[in-house]
C-alpha positions as CSV (number, residue, x, y, z in Angstrom):
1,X,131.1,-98.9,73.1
2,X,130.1,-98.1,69.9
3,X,128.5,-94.6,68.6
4,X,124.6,-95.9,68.9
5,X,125.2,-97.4,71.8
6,X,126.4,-93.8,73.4
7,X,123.5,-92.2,71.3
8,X,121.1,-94.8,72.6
9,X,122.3,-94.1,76.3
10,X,122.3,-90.5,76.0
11,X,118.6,-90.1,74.9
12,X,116.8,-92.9,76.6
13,X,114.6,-92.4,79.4
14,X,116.0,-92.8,83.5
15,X,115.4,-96.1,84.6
16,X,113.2,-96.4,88.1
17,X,115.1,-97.0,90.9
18,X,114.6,-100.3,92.3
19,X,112.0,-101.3,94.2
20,X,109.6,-98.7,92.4
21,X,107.0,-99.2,89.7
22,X,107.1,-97.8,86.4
23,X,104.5,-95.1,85.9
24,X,101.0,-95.9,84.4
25,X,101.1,-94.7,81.0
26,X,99.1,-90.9,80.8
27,X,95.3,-91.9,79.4
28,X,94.9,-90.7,76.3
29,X,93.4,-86.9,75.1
30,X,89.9,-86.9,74.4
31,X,89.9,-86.5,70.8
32,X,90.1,-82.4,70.0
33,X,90.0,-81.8,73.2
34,X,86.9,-82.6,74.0
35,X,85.0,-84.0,77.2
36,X,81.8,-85.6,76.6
37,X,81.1,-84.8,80.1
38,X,81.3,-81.6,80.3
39,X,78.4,-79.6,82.2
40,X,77.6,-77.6,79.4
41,X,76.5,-80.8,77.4
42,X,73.0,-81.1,78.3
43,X,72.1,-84.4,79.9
44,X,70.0,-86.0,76.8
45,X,73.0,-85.0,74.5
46,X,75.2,-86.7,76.8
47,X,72.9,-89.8,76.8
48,X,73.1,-89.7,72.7
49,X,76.9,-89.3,72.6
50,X,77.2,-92.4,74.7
51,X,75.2,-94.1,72.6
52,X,76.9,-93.5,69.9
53,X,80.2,-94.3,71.3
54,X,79.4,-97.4,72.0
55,X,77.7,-98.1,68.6
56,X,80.7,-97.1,67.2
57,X,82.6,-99.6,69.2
58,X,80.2,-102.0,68.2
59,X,80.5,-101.5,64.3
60,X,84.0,-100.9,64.8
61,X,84.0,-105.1,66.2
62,X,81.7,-105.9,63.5
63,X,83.7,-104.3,60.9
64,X,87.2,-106.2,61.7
65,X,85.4,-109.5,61.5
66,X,84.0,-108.9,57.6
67,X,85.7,-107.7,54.6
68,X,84.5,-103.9,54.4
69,X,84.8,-101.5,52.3
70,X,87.9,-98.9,53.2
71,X,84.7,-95.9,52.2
72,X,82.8,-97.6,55.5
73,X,85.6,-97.7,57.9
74,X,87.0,-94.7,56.8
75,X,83.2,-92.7,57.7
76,X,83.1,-95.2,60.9
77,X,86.5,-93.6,62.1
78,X,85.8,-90.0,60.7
79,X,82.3,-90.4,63.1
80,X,84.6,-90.9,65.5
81,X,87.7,-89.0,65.8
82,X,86.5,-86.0,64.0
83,X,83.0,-85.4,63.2
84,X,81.7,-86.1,66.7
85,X,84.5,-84.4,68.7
86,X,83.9,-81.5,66.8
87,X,80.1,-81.1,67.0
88,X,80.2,-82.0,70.9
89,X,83.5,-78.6,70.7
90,X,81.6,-76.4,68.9
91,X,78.4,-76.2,70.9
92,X,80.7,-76.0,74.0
93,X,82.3,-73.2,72.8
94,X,79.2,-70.8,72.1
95,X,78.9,-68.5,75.2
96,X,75.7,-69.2,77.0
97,X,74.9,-65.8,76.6
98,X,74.9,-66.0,72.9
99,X,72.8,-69.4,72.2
100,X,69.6,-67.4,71.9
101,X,71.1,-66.3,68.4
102,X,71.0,-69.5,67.1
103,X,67.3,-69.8,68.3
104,X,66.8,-66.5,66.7
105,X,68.4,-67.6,63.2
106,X,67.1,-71.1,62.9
107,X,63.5,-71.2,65.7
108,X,65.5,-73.9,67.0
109,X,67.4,-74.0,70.1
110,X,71.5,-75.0,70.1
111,X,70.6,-78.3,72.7
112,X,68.1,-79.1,70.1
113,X,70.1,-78.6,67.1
114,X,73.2,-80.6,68.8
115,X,70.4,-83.6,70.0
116,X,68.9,-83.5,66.0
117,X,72.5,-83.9,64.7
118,X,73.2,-86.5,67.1
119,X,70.1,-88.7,65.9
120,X,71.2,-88.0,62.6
121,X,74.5,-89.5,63.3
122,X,73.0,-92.0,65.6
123,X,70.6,-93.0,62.7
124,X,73.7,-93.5,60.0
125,X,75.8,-95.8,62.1
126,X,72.7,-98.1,62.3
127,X,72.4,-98.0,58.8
128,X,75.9,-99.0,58.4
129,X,75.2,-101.5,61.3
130,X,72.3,-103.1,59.7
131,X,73.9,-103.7,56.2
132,X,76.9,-105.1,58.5
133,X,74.4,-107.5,60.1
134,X,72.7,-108.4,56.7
135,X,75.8,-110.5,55.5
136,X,75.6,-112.8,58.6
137,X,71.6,-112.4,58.4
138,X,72.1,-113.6,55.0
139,X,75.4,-116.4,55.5
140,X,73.1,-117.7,58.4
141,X,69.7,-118.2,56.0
142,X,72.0,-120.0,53.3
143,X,73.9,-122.2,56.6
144,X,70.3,-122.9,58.1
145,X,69.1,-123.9,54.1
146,X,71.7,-126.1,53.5
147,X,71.2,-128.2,56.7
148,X,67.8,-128.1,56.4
149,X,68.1,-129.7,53.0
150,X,71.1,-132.6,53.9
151,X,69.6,-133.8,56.7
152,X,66.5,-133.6,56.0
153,X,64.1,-137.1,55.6
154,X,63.9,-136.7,51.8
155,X,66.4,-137.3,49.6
156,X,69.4,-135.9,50.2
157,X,70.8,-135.9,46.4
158,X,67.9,-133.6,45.2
């Protein structure tokens, strides 16, 4: 036996006994720590952040079938894995008792504040989702065009 193979053996993980399933693979950390969930995220927030979860996803799909710019994928996944996480963390972690300074500061109260910046987002990824759609919108027109014109009655040479 060679040296990797001992080095290999030493530091690989037990094998199951037989008869028994492997372990399911732990489910992955909500990004910073975060639950989306959590009590302290007032329902309407909730209902935004789930929205934009899944318009993520959705410009995420529509994303990997064009040719986009690294700059739009880049914001898409910085939405994601930071920007959102942290707003959602950082409202969590202001002691109830201590919101009304924020209300105090700004005449706005921290549920509204975290709802306004999560239309804000909200409103950004459909922009980005609506210039995504315009290249099919448009490839679509110049498809429906062409056939229009070649198999038309007229002349197809014209």
């Amino acid at each position: 036996m060679g040296l990797f193979d001992s080095l290999r053996k030493m530091f690989a993980a037990p094998e199951p006994e037989a008869g028994t399933a492997p372990a399911p693979p732990a489910p992955p950390a909500p990004p910073h720590g975060v639950d989306y969930d959590d009590d302290r995220v007032p329902a309407p927030a909730r209902k935004k952040i789930e929205a934009i979860l899944a318009a993520l996803e959705e410009v995420g799909a529509m994303m990997d079938r064009e040719q986009v710019q690294a700059v739009s994928r880049t914001e898409i996944e910085l939405m994601r894995d930071e920007h959102l996480p942290k707003l959602v963390k950082s409202y969590i972690d202001i002691p109830p008792a201590h919101r009304a300074e924020i209300f105090r500061k700004t005449g706005k109260s921290a549920s509204f504040i975290l709802e306004e910046s999560l239309d804000t987002m909200k409103g950004r990824i459909d922009e980005i989702a609506r210039n995504l759609a315009q290249h099919d919108l448009d490839a679509f027109s110049s498809n429906a065009a062409f056939i229009s014109r070649r198999y038309s009655d007229g002349d197809p040479f014209r």
